[in-house]
N, C-alpha and C positions, 0 to 999 in steps of 0.2 A: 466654271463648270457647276451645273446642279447636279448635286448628290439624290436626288430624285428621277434623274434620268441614266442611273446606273442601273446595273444589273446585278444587285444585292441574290446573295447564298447565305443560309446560318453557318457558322463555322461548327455549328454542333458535328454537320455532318464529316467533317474532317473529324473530328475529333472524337466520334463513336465510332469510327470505320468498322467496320467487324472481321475485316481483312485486310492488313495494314502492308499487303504484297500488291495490294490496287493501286497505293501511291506509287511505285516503282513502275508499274505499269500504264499509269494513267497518264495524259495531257491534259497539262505540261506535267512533267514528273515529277514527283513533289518528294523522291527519296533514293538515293545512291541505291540501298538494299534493302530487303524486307526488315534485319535485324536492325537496321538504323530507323526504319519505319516506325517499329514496334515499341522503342525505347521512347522516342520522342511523344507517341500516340498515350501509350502509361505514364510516361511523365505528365501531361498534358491532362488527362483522367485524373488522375491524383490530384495535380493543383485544383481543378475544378472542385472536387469532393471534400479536399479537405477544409474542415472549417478553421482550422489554426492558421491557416496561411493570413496574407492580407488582400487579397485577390473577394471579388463578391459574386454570386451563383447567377449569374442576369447573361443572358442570352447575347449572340456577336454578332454582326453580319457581315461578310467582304464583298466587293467588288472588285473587277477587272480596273486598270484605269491608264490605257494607253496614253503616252506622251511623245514628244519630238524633240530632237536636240538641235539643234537651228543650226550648227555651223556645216554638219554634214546629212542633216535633214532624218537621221535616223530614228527609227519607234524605240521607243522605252518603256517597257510592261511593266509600271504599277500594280499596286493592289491596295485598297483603302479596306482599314476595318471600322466599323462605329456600332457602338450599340445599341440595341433592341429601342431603349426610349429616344433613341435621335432617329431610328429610322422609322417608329410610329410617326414621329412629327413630318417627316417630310412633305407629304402630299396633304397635310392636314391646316397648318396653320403657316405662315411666314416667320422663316428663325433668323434673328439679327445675326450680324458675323462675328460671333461673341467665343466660339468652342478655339481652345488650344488646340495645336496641331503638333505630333511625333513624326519625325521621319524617322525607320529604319533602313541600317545602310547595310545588306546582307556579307555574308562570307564568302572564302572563296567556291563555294555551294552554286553559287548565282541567286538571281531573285525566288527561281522557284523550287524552296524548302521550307518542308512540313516546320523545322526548327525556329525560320522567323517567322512563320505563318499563328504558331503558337507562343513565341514571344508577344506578336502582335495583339492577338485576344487577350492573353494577360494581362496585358496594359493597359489595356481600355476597362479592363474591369477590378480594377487596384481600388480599394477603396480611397486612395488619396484623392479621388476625383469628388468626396462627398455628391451632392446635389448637382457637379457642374457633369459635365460628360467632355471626352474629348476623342481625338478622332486621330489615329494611329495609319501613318502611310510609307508601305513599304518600297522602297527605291530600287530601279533595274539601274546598275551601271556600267553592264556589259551585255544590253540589248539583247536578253535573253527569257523570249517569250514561250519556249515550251520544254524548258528544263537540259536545253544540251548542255551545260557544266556538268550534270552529275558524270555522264558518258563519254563525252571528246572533250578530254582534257587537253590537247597540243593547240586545239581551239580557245581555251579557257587561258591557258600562259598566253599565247599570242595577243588576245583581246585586252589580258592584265597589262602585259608589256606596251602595249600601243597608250593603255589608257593613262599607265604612269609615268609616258616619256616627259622630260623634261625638255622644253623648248624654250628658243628665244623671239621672244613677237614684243615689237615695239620699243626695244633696250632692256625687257625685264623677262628674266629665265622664269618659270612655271609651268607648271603640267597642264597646259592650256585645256587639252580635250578630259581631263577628271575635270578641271573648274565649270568648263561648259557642260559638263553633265551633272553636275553640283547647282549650277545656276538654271538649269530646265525643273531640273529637281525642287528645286525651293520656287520657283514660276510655276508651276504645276499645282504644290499647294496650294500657293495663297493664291490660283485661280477658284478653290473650291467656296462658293457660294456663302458657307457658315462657320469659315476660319478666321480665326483674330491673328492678323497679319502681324500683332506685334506680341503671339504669345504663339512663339517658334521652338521647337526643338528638338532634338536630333540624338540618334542611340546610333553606333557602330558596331559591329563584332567582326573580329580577324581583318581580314581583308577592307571592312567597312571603318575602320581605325582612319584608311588614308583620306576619305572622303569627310571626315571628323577634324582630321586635321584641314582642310581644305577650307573648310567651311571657319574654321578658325581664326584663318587667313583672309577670308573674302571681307569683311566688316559690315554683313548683310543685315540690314535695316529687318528690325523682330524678332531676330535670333537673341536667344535667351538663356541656353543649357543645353550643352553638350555631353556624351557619354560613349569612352569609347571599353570596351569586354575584348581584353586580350587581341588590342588593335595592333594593327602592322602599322610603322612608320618607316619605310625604305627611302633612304637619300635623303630627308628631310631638308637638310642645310643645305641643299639646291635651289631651293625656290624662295623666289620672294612676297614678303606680304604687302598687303594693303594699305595706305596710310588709316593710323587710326584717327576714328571718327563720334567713337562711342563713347558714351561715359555712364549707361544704367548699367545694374546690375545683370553680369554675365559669368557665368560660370563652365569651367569646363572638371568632369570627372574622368581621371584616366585609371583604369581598373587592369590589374597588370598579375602575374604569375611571378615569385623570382624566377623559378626553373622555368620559363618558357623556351624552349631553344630559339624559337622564331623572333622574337622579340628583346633584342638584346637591353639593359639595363642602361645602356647610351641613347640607343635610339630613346627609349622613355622619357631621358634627361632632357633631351634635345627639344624633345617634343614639347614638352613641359617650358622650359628656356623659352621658345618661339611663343607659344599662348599667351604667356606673359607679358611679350613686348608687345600682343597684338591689344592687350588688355583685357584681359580674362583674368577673374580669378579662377585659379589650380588648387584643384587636390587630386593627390596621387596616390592609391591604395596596390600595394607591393605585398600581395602574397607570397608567404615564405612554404617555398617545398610545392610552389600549384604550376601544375601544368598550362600549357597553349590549349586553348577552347574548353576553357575550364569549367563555362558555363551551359554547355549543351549536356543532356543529359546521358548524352553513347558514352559508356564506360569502356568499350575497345575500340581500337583503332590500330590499321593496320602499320601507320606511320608510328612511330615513337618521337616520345614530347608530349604528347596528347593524351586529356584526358580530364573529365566530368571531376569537381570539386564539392562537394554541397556546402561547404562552411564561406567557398571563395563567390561562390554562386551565390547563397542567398544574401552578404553581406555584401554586394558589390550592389544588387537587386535594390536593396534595402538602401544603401548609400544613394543609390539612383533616384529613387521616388521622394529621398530627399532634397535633392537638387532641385527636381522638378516643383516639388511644395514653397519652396524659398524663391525660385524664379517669377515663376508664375503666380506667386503670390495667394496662394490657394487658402 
């Protein structure tokens, strides 16, 4: 896929909206409610402005980036962010296939939320990229192109449920249809024109935990750094992994709440256990007293458990862009 043959937007304009009741309203829906709208849109504004942060002031652009999932032929609504000086270059000069590539793997939200939409920007504009640029792609795994999670949720459990059954194909139990959506997913990347196939890697939040783990498991040739933010690991000890194949440097960060109710301190272990024998190195960062989705910036919620951290937030952040510097060798 040429990234010149997309349909690039600034993400400015998400991010100045001047009525943050349009994502709620807009296709696809970009926000449960106005007041989730609002938090995410000021957080968003703030990191921009402030100059303390590690984030740098340079302009974003996304694109749409429909994909297929081969076994059941299904679309998968992408969305690619890159910035301003990778998309001057597109139409201008020939870019070798040199840029790192992020997958993010959304919450139970769905793909379209204003929340990873503005993780995504911040990423690309982290100063840990000095001079290089890279190119942030966020992942649909529950075929959701115009934001029906926020609204029919018995839609949203049925699609979760189908996508984390665990089955048996070939003698070996695994959640077949998350791997083959895990595997269109990372096919889809390294389809893009100016991605370095062997400098992969992957951020999860909540529900994006499991496709984190998955990927742990698969031993896909480029992957490099994993990171999952208050990730679900449901049944883990079901499925089997991979033989291993690898021996560069891999790492995975699992970024965790003690009080999470969702995420119990076993499943973490387990999680942790598995990566290991896939050959990962692990580290596990256990915030004591932080809540499930600790890292979005909505302060209420009507669920309990839940709830914005900023000391678990920005050091999990921080921990992250480490990972990434050391992997990818920046």
């Amino acid at each position: 896929m040429l990234l010149a043959d997309l349909n690039w937007k600034p993400l400015s304009d998400l991010r100045n909206i001047s009525d943050p009741l349009e994502l709620v309203n807009s296709v696809p829906r970009l926000a449960r409610e106005e007041s989730y709208a609002r938090t995410n849109i000021e957080a968003w504004q703030k990191d921009f402005e402030d100059d303390t942060t590690s984030t740098r002031k340079i302009e974003t652009f996304g694109a749409d980036f429909i994909y297929k999932r081969e076994s059941d032929n299904a679309n998968l609504y992408g969305y690619v962010v890159i910035p301003s000086s990778l998309k001057k270059q597109l139409k201008t000069t020939d870019i070798s296939p040199s840029i790192p590539a992020i997958i993010l793997f959304h919450t139970g939200a769905g793909p379209q939320d204003i929340f990873i939409k503005y993780q995504a920007d911040k990423l690309v504009r982290e100063n840990l990229w000095g001079k290089e640029e890279c190119i942030v792609f966020i992942a649909d795994i529950i075929s959701d192109g115009i934001g029906w999670a926020w609204s029919d949720r018995n839609r949203y459990w049925e699609a979760r449920k189908r996508l984390l059954e665990v089955t048996e194909k070939d003698g070996l139990k695994k959640r077949w249809l998350l791997r083959e959506t895990v595997h269109a997913t990372l096919e889809a990347v390294k389809s893009i024109d100016v991605v370095d196939r062997e400098r992969i890697g992957a951020f999860g939040y909540c529900l994006g935990g499991q496709p984190i783990f998955e990927l742990g498991m698969m031993q896909s040739n480029g992957l490099k750094g994993l990171v999952s933010f208050h990730g679900l690991y449901d049944n883990i000890s079901e499925s089997d992994h991979d033989e291993l194949k690898h021996k560069s440097k891999r790492k995975v960060l699992v970024c965790n709440g003690s009080a999470d109710p969702y995420v119990p301190s076993s499943d973490v272990e387990r999680a942790a256990e598995v990566f290991k024998k896939c050959g990962w190195d692990v580290d596990v960062l256990n915030y004591e007293n932080v809540f499930h989705n600790f890292s979005n910036p909505r302060k209420e919620y009507d669920d309990p458990g839940m709830g914005y951290d900023e000391y678990a937030a920005t050091n999990s952040w921080s921990a992250a862009m480490n990972l990434l510097h050391d992997v990818f060798e920046l």
